[in-house]
C-alpha positions as CSV (number, residue, x, y, z in Angstrom):
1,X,34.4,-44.4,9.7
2,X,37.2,-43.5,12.0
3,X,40.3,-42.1,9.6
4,X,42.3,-43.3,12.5
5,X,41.5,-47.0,11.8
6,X,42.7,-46.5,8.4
7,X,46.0,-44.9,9.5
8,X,46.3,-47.6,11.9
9,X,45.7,-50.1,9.5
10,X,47.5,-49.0,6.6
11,X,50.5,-48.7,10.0
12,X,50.4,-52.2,10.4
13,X,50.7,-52.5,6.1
14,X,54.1,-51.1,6.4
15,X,55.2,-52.4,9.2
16,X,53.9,-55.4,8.8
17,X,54.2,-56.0,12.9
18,X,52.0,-55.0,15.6
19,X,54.4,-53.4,17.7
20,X,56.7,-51.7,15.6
21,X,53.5,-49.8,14.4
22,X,52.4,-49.2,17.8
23,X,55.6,-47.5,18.2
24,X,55.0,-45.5,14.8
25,X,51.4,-44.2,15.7
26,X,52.9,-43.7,19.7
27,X,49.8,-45.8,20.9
28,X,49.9,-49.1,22.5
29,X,50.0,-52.7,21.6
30,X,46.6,-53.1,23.1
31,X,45.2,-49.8,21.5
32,X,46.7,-50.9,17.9
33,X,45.1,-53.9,18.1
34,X,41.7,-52.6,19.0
35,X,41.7,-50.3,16.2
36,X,42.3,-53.2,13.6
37,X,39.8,-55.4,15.5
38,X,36.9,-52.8,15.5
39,X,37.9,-51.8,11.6
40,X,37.3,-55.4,10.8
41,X,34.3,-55.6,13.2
42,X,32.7,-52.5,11.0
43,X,34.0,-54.0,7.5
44,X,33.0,-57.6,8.7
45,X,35.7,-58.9,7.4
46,X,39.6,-60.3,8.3
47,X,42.4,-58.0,7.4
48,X,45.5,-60.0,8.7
49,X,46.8,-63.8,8.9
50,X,48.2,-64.0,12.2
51,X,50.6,-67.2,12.2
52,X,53.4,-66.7,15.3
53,X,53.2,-63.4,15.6
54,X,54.4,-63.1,12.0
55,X,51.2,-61.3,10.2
56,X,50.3,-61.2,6.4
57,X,47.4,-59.3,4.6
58,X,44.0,-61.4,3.7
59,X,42.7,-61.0,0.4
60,X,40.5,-58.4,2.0
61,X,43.4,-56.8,2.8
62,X,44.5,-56.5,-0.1
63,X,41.4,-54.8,-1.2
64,X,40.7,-52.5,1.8
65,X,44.7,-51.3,1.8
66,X,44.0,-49.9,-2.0
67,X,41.4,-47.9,-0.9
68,X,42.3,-47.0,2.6
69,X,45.4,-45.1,0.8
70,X,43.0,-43.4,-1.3
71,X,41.1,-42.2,1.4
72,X,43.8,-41.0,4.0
73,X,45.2,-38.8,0.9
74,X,42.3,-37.7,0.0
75,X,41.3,-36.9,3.9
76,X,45.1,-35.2,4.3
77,X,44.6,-32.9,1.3
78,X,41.1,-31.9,2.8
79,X,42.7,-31.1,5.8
80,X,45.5,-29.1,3.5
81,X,42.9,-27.4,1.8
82,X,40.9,-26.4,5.0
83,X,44.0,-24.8,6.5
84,X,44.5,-22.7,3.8
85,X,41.1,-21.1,3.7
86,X,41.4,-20.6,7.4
87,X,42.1,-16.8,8.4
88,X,42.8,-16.0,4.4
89,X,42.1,-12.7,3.4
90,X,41.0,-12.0,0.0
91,X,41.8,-8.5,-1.5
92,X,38.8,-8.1,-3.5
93,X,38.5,-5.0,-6.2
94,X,35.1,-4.1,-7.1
95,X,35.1,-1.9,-10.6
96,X,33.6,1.9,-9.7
97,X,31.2,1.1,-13.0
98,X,29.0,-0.9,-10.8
99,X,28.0,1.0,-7.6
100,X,25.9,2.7,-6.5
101,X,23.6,2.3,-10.1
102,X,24.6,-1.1,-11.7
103,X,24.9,-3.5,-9.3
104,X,23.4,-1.8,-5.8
105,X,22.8,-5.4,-4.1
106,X,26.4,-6.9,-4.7
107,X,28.1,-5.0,-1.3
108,X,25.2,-7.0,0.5
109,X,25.7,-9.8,-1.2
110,X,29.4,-9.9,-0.4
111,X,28.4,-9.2,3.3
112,X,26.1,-12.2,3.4
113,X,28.8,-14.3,2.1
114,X,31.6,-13.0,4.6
115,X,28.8,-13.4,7.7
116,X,28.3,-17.2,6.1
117,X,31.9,-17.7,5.6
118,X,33.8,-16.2,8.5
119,X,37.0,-18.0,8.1
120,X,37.5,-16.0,5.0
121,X,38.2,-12.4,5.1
122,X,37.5,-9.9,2.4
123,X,39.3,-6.7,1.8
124,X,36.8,-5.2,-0.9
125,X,38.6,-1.8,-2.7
126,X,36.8,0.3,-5.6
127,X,39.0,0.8,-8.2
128,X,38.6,1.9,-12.3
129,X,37.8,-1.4,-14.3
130,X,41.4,-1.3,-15.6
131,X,43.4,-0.7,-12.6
132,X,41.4,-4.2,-11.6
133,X,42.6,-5.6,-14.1
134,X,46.3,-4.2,-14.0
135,X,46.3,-5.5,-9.5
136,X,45.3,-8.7,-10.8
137,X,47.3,-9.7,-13.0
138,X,50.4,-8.1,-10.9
139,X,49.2,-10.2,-7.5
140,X,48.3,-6.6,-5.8
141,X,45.0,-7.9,-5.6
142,X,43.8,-11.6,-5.3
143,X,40.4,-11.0,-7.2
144,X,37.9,-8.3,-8.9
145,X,34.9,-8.2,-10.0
146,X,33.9,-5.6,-12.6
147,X,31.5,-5.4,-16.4
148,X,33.0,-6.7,-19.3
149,X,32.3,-8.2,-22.3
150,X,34.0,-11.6,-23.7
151,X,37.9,-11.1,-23.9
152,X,40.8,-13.7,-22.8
153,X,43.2,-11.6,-21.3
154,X,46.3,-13.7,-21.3
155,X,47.0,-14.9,-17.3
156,X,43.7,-13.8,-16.1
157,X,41.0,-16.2,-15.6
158,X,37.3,-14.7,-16.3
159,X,34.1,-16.2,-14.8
160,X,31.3,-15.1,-15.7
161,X,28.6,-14.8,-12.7
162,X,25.6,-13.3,-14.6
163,X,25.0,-11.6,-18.2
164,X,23.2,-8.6,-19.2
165,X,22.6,-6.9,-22.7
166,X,24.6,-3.6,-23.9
167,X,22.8,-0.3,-23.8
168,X,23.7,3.2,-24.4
169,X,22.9,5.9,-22.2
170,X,22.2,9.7,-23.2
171,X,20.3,13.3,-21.6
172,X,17.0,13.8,-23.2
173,X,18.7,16.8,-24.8
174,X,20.5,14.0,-27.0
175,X,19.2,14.1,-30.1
176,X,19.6,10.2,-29.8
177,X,16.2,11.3,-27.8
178,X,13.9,11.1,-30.7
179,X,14.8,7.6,-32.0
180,X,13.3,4.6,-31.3
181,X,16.1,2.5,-31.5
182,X,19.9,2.7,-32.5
183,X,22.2,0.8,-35.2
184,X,25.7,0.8,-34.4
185,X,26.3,3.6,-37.5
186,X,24.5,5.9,-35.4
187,X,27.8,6.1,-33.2
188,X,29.7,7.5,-35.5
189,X,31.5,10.9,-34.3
190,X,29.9,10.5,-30.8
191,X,31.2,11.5,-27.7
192,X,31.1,8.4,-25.6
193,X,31.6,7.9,-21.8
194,X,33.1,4.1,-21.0
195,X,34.4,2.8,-17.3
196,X,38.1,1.3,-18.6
197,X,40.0,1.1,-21.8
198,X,37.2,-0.4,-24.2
199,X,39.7,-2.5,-25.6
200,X,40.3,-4.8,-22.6
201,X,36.5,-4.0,-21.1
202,X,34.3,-4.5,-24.2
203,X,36.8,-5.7,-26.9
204,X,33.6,-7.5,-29.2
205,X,32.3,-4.0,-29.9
206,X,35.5,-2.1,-30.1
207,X,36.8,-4.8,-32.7
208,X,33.4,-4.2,-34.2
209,X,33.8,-0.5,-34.7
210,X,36.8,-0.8,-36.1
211,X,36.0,-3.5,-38.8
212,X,32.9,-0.9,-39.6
213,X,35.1,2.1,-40.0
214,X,32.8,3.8,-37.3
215,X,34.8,6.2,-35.5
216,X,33.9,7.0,-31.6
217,X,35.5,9.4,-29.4
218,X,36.2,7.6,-25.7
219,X,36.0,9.2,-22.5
220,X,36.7,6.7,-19.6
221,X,35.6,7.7,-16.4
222,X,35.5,6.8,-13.0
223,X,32.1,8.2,-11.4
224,X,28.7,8.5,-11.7
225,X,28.8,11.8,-10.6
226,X,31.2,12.8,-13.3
227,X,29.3,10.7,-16.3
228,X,26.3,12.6,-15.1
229,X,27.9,16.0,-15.4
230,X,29.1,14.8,-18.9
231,X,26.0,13.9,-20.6
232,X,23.4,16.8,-19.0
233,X,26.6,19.1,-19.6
234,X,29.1,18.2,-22.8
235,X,26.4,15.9,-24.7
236,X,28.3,12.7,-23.9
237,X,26.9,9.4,-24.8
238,X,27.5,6.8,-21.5
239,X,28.2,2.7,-22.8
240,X,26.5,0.8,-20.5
241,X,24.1,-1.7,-20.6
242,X,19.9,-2.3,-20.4
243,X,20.2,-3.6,-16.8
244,X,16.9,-4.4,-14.4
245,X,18.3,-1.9,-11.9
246,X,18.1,1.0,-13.8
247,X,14.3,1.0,-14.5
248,X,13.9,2.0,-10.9
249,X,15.7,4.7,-10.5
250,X,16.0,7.8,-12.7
251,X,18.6,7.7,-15.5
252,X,18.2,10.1,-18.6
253,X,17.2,7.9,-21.7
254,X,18.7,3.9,-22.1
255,X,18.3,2.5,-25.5
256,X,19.9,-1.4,-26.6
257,X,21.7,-1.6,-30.1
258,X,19.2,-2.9,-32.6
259,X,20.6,-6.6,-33.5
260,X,22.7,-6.6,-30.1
261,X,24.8,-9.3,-29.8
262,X,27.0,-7.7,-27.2
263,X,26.7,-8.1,-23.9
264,X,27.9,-7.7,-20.6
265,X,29.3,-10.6,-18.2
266,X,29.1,-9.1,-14.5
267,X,32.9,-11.2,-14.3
268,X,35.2,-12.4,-11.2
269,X,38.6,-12.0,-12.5
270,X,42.1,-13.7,-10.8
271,X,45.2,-15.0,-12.2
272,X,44.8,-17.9,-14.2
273,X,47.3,-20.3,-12.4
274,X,45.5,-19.0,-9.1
275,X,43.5,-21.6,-7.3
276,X,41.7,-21.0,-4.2
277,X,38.9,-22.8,-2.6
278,X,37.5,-19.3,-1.4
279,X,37.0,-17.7,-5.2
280,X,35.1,-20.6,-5.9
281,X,32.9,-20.7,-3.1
282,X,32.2,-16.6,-3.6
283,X,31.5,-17.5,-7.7
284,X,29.0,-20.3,-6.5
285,X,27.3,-17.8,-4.0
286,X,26.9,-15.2,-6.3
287,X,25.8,-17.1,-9.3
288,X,22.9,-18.0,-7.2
289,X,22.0,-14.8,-5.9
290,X,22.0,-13.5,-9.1
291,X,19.8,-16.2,-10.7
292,X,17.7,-16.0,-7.4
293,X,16.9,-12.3,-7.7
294,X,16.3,-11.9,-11.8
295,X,14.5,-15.7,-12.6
């Protein structure tokens, strides 16, 4: 259906006279009154008495006006909503936690979606999990993705795109390297390497700690290079997680907490009031890719 026809109909509502909404649409008589005629034509129907050139709805009309306003607002706020997406550039932080080891595939995945979706622009910037955070919530940045665990941050809206148990990571010179399997106790007076504040990125466990009375001494970092150096060098436990990457590639020894029940949400973050047609689109894309790859 032509949304023209509607306008021109819902025109001729107001107006209730053929030329006076001529006049408002800047179209002819003639060309108003072929609009109605081929609107009725497609609806088979009548929309207007015509009784000396005085005209009054039919009680299809009636009908057809109620949802031809419907559907002009709901066509105008498309139109609205398009516009906006239209040369927007999203400045996108990507936590330094998850490349190159955690998450290899998500710059690829982000260029697939901005070949797919050219109208939108992303501006992607590696940043510490809590300096993501921080640009977010202070508008520097219009969305991040980084790992954390469950937390509602007050003005920051988390989504989570896929989830993925906690593990710990150590050197084989660990003596963490002769067990089997770990119980949260066994953290007590560790050394332990984490990617942002483990209060904001992986507040279930920290709270957990706490409540235990198990004491752990935090390191956050910002590189792999550095965490690395850390464990070979200064015996540093790394907080990670048991991820399907990391069985390809060489990492020291990876063990999950007996009885885990934390884990990590790979998470889009933005402002909470923040409401962009774009962020969901790049959720929805990489939920699937995700769900794609690992099921």
């Amino acid at each position: 259906m032509d949304i023209f026809k509607l306008k021109a109909f819902l025109a001729c509502c107001e107006e209730m006279n053929f030329t006076k909404a001529a006049e408002k649409l800047f179209i002819s008589r003639q060309g108003l009154r072929q609009k109605i005629s081929s609107l009725e034509e497609e609806l088979n129907t009548t929309l207007f008495n015509n009784w000396r050139n005085r005209i009054s709805l039919t009680t299809s009309g009636e009908l057809v006006r109620k949802y031809a306003e419907e559907l002009v607002d709901t066509y105008e706020t498309m139109v609205l909503e398009v516009n906006k997406i239209q040369g927007q550039t999203l400045k996108f932080g990507l936590s330094c936690s998850l490349l190159p080891f955690a998450t290899p595939e998500l710059p690829s995945y982000l260029e697939e979606f901005g070949a797919a979706n050219p109208e939108v622009s992303l501006e992607p910037v590696s940043l510490p999990s809590d300096q993501c955070v921080e640009k977010v919530l202070a508008g520097e940045l219009t969305a991040a993705v980084l790992a954390m665990m469950d937390n509602q941050i007050p003005g920051l809206l988390t989504e989570s795109i896929f989830q993925f148990p906690f593990g710990v990571t150590f050197s084989e010179s660990h003596g963490f390297s002769a067990k089997e399997h770990l119980d949260l106790k066994d953290l007590a007076g560790e050394k332990c390497l984490v990617w942002g504040a483990p209060h904001v990125i992986m507040k279930p466990l920290y709270d957990k700690l706490h409540q235990e009375g198990i004491e752990v001494d935090f390191k956050i970092v910002t590189s792999a290079k550095t965490a690395f150096y850390l464990m070979e060098n200064e015996n540093y436990l790394m907080f990670e997680y048991a991820y399907p990457n990391t069985k390809h590639i060489q990492v020291e020894r990876n063990l999950p907490l007996a009885d885990n029940s934390f884990d990590w949400n790979l998470t889009l973050i933005s402002q909470e009031q923040e409401s962009l047609p774009p962020l969901t689109f790049l959720k929805d894309f990489l939920i699937t890719k995700y769900e794609d790859k690992f099921f």
